[in-house]
C-alpha positions in Angstrom: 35.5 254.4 70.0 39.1 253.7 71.2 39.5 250.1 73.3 42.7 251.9 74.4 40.9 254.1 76.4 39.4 251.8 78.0 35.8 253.4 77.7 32.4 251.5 77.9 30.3 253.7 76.9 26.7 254.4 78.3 24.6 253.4 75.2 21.2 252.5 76.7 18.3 255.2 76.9 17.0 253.7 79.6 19.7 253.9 82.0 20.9 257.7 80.4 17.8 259.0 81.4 17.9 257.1 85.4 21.5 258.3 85.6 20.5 261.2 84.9 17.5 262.1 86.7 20.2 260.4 89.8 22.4 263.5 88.9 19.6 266.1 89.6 21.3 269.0 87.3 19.8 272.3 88.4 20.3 275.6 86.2 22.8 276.9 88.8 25.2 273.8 88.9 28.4 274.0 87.4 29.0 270.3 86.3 32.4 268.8 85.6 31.6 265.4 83.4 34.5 263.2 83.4 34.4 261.6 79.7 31.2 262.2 78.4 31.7 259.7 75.2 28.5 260.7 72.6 27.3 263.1 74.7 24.3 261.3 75.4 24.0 262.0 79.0 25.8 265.1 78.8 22.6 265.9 76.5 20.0 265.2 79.6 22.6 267.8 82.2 22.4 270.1 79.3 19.2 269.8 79.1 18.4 271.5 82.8 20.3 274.4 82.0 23.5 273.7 83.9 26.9 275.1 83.0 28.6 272.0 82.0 32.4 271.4 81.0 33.0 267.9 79.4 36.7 266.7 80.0 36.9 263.7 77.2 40.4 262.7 76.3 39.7 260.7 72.9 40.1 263.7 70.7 37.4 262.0 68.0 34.9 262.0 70.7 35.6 265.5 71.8 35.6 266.7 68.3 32.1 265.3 67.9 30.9 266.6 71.5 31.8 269.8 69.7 29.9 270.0 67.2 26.6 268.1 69.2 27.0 271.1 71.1 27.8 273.5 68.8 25.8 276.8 70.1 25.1 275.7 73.7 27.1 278.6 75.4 26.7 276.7 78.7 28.3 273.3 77.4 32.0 273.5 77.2 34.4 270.6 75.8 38.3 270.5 76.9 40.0 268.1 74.9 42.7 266.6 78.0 43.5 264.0 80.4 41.1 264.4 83.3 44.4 263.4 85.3 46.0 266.5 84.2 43.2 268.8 84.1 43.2 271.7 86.3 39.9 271.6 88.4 40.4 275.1 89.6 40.3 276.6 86.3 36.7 276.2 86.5 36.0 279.3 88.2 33.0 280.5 90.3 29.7 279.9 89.8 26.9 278.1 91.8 27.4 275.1 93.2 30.3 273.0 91.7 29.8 269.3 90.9 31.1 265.9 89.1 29.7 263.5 86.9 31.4 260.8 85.2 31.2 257.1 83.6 34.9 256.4 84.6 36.9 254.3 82.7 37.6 251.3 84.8 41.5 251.3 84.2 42.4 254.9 86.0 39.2 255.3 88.6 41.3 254.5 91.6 44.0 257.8 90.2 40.6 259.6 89.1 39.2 259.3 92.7 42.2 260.3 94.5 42.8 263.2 92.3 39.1 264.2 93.2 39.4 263.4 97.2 42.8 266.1 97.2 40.4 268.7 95.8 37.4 267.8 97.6 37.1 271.5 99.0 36.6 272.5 95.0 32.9 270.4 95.0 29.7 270.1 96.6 29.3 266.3 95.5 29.8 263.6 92.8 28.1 261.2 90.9 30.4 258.5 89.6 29.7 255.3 87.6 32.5 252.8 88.5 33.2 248.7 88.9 30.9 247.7 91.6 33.8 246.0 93.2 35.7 249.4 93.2 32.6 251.0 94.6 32.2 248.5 97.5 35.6 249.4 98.3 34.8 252.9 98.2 32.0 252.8 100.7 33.4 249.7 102.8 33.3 250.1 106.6 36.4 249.3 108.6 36.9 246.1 109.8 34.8 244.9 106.5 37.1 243.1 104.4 37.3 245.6 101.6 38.2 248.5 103.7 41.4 249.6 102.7 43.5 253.1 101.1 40.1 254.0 98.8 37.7 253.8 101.9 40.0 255.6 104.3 40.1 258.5 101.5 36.6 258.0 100.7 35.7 258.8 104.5 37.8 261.7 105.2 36.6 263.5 102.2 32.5 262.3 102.1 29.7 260.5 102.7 29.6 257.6 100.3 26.3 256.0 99.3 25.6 253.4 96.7 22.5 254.5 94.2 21.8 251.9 92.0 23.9 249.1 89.7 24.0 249.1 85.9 23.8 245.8 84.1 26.6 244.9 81.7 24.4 245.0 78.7 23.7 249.0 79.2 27.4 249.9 77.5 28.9 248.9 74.7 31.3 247.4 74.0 30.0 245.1 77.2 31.9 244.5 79.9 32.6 241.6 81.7 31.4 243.0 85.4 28.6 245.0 86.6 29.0 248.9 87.5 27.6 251.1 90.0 26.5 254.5 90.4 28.3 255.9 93.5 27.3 259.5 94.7 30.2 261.1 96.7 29.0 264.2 99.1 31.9 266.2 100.1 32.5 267.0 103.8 35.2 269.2 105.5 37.8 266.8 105.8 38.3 265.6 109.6 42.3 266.8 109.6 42.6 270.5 109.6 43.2 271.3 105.2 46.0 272.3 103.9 49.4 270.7 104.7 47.8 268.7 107.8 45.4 266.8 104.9 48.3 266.6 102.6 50.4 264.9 104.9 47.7 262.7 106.3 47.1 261.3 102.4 50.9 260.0 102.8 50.3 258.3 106.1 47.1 256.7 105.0 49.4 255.6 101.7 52.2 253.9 103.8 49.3 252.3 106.2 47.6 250.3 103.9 50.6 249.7 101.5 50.8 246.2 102.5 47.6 244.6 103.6 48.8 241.6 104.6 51.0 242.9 107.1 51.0 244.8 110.5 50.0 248.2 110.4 53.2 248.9 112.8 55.2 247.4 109.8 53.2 249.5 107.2 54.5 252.5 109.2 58.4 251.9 109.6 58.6 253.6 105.9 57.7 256.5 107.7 58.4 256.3 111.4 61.0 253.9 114.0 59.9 251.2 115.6 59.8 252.8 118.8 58.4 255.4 118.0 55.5 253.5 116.5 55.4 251.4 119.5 55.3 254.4 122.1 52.1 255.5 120.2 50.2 252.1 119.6 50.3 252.5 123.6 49.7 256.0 123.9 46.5 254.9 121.9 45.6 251.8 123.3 46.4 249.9 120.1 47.2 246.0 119.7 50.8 245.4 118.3 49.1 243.0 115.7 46.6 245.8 114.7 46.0 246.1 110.7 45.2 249.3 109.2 42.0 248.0 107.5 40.7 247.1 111.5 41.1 251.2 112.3 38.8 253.7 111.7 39.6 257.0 110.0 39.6 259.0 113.4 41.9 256.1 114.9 44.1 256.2 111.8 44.2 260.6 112.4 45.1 260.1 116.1 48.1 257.7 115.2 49.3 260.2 112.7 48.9 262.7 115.0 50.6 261.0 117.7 53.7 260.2 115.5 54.3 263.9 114.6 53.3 265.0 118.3 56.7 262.6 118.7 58.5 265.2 116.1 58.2 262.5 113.3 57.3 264.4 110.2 55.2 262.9 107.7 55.6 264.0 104.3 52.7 264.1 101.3 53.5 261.0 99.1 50.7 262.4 96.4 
């Protein structure tokens, strides 16, 4: 095991087997597991008869993923950087799906890279800080509501399953984790460059919490221009990003390029 990593790895039997039987694998999912560490939940997906492809970047673990599964035509192991890995070279095949124990450090980059290729999956089932994952699943106006929400509710439906104590990994961390299951939606601007763009927007709304969301927006728009369509929309000039709704957030953006100011993906 590699602190470096930053992996806590599942080690408790117990909670393998509820995570798993959360996941649900059926013989005709194809299952993308984000760092599966021993392989001893992979091991219970396996089990159902899923096609499952473990992306683990510590090339000792893969290695020994390897040869646990040495045999098991349906398991594959890709040795890379689940940021870099290409999640349309998993081809065709049943329903497509994600499972992961994501190491605390990079779930925020992990969960946007999964909300731009949300069209790829049917769902996901993702272990993460339970502060991250109320973040995830915040309402607006809550006080957590902020860039991960506003992704989190174009792409899905977010629901909380159940919390894992620190004393289920090793080594132990110092905060409680949750199981988070992600169900992919159509995404409510039109895909393609629209949903591209709209990512940017969100980024610049909620890049500063503290301030205006009118201020947010000058990296991307004048100060007229934002003003003309806080009116157009019947928004306060004080309004903050995290107070907005999705839709509302869409119908500013919207506004602003209706106005011929063009947005551009900051991914």
């Amino acid at each position: 095991m590699r602190a470096r990593l930053g992996q806590n790895l599942l080690v408790a039997p117990a909670w393998q087997r509820r995570v798993a039987e959360a996941v649900a694998a059926q013989p005709d999912d194809l299952i993308l597991e984000i760092g599966g560490g021993r392989g001893d939940v992979s091991a219970r997906l396996a089990a159902a008869g899923c096609r499952l492809v473990i992306v683990e970047l510590d090339p000792a673990l893969a290695a020994a993923l390897r040869r646990r599964f040495a045999g098991q035509a349906r398991v594959e192991v890709v040795a890379q950087d689940i940021l870099e890995f290409d999640f349309a070279a998993l081809g065709e095949g049943g329903r497509r799906r994600v499972f992961g124990n994501l190491p605390y450090y990079i779930t925020s980059p992990i969960l946007f890279r999964l909300f731009a290729a949300a069209a790829l999956f049917s769902d996901a089932t993702l272990m993460m800080q339970k502060e991250v994952a109320a973040r995830v699943a915040a309402p607006p106006g809550s006080r957590d509501f902020g860039l991960l929400s506003a992704m989190a509710q174009l792409h899905a439906r977010a629901r909380k399953l159940f919390d894992v104590p620190p004393g289920a990994f090793r080594p132990v961390p110092q905060v409680t984790s949750t199981l988070l299951r992600l169900e992919f939606t159509a995404p409510l601007a039109a895909p393609g460059a629209e949903t591209a763009a709209f990512h940017g927007f969100l980024r610049a709304a909620f890049a500063h919490k503290r301030k205006r969301l009118s201020a947010n927006l000058r990296a991307l728009a004048p100060p007229p221009a934002i003003a003309a369509a806080f009116e157009r929309l019947g928004l306060a000039p004080e309004t903050r990003a995290e107070q907005c709704g999705v839709e509302a957030l869409l119908a500013l953006f919207r506004a602003l390029a209706a106005a011929g100011e063009t947005v551009h993906p900051l991914e």
